[in-house]
C-alpha positions as CSV (number, residue, x, y, z in Angstrom):
1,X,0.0,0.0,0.0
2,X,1.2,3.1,-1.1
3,X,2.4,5.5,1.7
4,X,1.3,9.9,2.1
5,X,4.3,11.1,0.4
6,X,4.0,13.5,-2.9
7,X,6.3,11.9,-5.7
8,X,6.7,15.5,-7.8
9,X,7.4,15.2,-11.3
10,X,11.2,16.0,-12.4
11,X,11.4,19.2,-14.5
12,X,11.2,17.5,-17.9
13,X,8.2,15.2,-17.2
14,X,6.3,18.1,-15.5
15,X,6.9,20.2,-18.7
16,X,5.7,17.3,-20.9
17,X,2.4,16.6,-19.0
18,X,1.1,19.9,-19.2
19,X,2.2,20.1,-23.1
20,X,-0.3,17.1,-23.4
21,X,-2.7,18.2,-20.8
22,X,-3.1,21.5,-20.9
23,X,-4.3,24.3,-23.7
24,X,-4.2,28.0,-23.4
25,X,-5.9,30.9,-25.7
26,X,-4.6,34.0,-25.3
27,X,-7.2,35.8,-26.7
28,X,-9.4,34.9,-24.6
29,X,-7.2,34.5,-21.8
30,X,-8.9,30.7,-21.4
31,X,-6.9,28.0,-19.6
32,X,-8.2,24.3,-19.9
33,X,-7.0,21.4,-18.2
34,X,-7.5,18.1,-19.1
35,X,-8.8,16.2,-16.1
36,X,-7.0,12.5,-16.0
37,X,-9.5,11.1,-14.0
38,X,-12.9,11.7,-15.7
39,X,-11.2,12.4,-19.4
40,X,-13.0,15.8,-19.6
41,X,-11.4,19.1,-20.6
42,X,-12.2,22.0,-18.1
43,X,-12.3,25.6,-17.7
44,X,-9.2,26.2,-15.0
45,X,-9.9,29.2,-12.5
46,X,-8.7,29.6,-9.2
47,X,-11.3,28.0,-7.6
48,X,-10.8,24.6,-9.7
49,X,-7.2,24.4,-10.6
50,X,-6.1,22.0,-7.1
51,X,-8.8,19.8,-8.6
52,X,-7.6,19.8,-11.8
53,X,-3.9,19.9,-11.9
54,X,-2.1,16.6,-10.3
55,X,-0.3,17.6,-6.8
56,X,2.6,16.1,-8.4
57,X,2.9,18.5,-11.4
58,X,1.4,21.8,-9.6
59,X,3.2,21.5,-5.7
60,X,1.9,22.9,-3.0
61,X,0.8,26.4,-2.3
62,X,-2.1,28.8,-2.8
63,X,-4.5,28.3,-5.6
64,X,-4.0,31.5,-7.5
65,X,-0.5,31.4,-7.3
66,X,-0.8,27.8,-8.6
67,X,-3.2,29.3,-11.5
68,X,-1.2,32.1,-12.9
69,X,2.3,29.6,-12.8
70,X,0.6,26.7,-14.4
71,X,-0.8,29.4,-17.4
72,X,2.6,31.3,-17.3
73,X,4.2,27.7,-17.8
74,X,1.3,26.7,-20.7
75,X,1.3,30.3,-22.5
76,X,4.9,29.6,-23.7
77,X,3.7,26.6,-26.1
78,X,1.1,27.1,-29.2
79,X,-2.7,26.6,-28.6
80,X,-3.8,23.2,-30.3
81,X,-7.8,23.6,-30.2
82,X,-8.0,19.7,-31.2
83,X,-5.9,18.6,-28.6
84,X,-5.9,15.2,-26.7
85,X,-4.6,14.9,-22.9
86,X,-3.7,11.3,-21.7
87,X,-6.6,8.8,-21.6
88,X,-4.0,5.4,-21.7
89,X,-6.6,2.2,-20.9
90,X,-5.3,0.2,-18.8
91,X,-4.6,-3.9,-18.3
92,X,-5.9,-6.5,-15.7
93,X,-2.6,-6.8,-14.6
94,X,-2.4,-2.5,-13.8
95,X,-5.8,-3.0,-12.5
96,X,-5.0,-5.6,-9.4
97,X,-1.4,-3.4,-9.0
98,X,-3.6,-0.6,-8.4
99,X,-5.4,-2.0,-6.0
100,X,-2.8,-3.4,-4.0
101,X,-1.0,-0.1,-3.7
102,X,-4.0,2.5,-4.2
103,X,-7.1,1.3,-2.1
104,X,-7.8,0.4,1.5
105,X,-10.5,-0.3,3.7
106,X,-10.8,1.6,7.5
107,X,-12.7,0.7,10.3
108,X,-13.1,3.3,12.3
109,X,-15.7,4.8,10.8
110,X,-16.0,2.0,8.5
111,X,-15.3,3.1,4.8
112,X,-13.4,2.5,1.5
113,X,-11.0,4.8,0.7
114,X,-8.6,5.0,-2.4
115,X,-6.1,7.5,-3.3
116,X,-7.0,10.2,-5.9
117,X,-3.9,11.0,-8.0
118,X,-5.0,14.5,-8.6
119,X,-5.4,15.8,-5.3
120,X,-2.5,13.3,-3.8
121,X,-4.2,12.3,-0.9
122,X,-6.7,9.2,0.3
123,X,-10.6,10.0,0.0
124,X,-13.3,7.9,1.1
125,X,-15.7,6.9,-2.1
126,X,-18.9,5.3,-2.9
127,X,-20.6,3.4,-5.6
128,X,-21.9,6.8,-6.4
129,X,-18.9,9.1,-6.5
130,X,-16.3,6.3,-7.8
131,X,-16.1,8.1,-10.9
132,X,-15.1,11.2,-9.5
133,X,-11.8,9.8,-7.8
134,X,-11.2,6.3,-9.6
135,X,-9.5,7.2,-13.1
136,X,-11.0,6.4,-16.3
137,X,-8.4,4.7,-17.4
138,X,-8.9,1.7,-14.8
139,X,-12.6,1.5,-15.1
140,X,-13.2,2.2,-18.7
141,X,-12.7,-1.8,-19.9
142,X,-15.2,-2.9,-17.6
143,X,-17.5,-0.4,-16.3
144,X,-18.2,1.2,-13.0
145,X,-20.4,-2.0,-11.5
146,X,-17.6,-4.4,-12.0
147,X,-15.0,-1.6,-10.7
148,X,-17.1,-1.0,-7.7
149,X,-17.3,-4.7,-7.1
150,X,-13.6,-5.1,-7.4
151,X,-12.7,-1.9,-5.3
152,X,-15.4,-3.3,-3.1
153,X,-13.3,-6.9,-2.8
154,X,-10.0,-5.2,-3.2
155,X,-9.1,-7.8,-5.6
156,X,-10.0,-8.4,-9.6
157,X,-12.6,-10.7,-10.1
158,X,-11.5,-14.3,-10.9
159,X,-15.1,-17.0,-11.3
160,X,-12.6,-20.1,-12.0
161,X,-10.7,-19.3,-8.2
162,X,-13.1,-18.3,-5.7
163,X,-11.7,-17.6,-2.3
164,X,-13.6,-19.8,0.2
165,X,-14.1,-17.9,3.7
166,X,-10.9,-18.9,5.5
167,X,-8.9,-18.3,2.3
168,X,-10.7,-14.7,1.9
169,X,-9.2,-14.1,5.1
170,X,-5.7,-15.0,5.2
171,X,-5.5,-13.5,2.0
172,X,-6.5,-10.4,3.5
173,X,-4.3,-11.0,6.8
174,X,-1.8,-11.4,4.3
175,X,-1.8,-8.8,2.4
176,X,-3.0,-6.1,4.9
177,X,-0.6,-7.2,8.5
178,X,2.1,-9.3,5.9
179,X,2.7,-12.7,7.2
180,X,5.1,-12.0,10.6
181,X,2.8,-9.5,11.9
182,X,0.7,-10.7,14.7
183,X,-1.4,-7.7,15.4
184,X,-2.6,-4.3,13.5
185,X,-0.3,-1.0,14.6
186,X,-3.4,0.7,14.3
187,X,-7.1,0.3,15.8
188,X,-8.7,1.4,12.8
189,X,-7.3,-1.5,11.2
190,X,-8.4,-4.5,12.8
191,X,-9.4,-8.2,11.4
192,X,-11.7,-9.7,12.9
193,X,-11.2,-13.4,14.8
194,X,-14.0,-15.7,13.5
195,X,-14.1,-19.2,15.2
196,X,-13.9,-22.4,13.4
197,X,-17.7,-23.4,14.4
198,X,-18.8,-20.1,12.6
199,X,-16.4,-20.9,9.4
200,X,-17.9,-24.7,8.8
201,X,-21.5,-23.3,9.3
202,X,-20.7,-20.1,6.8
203,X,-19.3,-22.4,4.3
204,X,-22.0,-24.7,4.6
205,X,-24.7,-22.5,3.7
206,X,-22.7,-21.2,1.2
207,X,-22.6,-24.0,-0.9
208,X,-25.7,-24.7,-0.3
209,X,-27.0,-21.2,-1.9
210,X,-27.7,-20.8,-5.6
211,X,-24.7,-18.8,-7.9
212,X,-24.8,-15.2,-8.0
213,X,-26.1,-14.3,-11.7
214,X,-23.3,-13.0,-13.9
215,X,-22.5,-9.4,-14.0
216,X,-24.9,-7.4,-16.9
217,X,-22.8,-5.8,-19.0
218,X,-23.1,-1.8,-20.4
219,X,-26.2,-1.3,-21.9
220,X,-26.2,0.5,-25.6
221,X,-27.2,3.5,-24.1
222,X,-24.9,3.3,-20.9
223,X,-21.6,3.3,-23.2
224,X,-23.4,6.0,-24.9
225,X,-23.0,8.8,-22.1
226,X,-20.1,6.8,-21.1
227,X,-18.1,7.5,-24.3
228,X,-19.6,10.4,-26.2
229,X,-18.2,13.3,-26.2
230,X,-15.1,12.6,-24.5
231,X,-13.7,9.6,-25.4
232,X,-15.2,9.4,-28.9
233,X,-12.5,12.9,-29.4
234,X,-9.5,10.8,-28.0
235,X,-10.3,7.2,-30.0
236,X,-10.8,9.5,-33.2
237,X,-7.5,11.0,-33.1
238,X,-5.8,7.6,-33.6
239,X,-8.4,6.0,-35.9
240,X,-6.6,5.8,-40.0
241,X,-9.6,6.2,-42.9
242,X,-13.2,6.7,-42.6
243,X,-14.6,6.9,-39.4
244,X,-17.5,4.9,-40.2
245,X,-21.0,4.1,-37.6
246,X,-19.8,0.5,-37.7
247,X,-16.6,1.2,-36.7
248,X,-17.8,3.5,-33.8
249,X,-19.9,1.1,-33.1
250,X,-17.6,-1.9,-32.7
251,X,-14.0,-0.6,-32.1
252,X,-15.2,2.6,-29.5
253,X,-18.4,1.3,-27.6
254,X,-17.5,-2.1,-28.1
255,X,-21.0,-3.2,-29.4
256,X,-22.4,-5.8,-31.5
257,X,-23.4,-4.4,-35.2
258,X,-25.6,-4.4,-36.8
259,X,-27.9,-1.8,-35.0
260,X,-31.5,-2.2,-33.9
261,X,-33.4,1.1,-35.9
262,X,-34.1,2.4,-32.2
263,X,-29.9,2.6,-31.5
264,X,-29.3,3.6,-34.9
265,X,-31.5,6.7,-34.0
266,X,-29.5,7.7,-30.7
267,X,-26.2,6.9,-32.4
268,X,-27.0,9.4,-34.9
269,X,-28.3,11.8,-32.4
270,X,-25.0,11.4,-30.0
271,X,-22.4,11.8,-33.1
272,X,-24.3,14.9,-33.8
273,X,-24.5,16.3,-30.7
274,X,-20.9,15.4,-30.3
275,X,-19.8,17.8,-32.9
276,X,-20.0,14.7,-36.1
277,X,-21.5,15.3,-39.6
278,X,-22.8,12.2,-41.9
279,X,-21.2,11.8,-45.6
280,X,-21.3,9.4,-47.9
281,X,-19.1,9.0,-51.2
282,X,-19.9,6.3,-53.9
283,X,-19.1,3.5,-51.6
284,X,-19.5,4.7,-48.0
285,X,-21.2,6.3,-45.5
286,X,-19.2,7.9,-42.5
287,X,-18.9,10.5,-40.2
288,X,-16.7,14.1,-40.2
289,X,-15.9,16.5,-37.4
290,X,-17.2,20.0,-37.9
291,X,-14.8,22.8,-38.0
């Protein structure tokens, strides 16, 4: 489990992530940030810019000072209107290091916390504000249910290995006291001692209960509002020829084609809505961005 200290970015790297991550107009004197966690570009003022900029690129100090050096920094490379920031999508194998270093669970009061990466410091979350603290890039493949469930479990989901009881809590013994530690340094995190009576009985009726039913996936419309605008602007940008409804369909919201005529309808209406025109030449039918 990662500890409280703030890892700052070496010169170099701190120059590069706010060349991909930040754009400036000085026309209008307009500085956006892209925000890592929710892959959204926002409006940066001094109210917003400690929840915007990572603590490891911005330091510490006092949010207008923080503003006016992070636009000083950004006004000395060209404005890119089109611009991506970083929306990398990340493995299985990233997801279960993240929650081995980036989540724990407290007792006292009883919560889930996980560390937010922008703000550099362990918040408590919920099904409900996940999304706010639990970057994109982890949750993306598989949805915020299945993310909540893991973060939940504090370990990726495996159907062909279930944990039985006792092996559930070793593990977490294991992994939260490590192996020579008899008891927690803190009271907040404690383990409780379950006797062997309970652990027969628990396993018992266990078994003897039906399986959970498997995990529904995104509906059409969920990857919808999950993907459009945001993401749609990021996949684009590294897509080669037309982008065409079938390809939106299967390579961004990961969707079976062809289309019912009701999801054709809101596909259409979320491209345009996203900024998207329809063309068509003698052998196609695909979409552009508007100027």
């Amino acid at each position: 489990m990662r500890d409280d200290a703030v890892r700052m970015l070496s010169g170099p790297n701190q120059r590069g992530w706010l060349a991909r991550n930040t754009r400036y107009d000085p026309e209008t004197d307009r500085l956006l940030v892209w925000n890592i966690i929710t892959w959204k570009w926002c409006l940066a003022t001094t109210e917003n810019i400690l929840e915007l900029c990572p603590l490891c690129v911005r330091g510490f100090g006092d949010p207008d000072g923080i503003w006016k050096d992070v636009r000083s920094k950004v006004a000395r490379q060209s404005y890119a209107p089109r611009q991506c920031g970083d929306a990398p999508v990340h493995s299985e194998a990233k997801r279960r290091e993240w929650l081995r270093e980036s989540r724990r669970r407290k007792c006292l009061p009883e919560r889930i916390e996980i560390f937010n990466i922008i703000q550099g410091r362990w918040v408590a979350v919920t099904q409900e504000n996940l999304a706010e603290h639990y970057s994109r890039s982890y949750w993306e493949p598989i949805g915020l249910g299945r993310a909540w469930a893991e973060i939940e479990a504090g370990r990726v989901a495996d159907p062909e290995t279930e944990l039985t009881l006792r092996e559930h809590a070793e593990f977490l013994a294991e992994h939260l006291f490590g192996t020579l530690r008899k008891t927690p340094e803190t009271p907040d995190e404690r383990i409780s001692v379950i006797v062997e009576d309970f652990y027969s009985a628990r396993e018992e009726q266990e078994q003897a209960l039906p399986p959970p039913p498997p995990p529904q996936l995104p509906t059409f419309e969920e990857r919808l509002d999950a993907r459009m605008p945001e993401v749609l602007e990021v996949w684009a940008t590294s897509q080669k020829g037309h982008i065409t409804s079938r390809l939106v369909v299967e390579g961004l919201l990961q969707y079976q084609w062809p289309l019912s005529t009701i999801h054709q309808r809101a596909l259409a209406k979320a491209m345009r809505q996203a900024g998207w025109t329809s063309r068509r030449n003698a052998k196609t039918r695909f979409w552009v961005k508007n100027d």
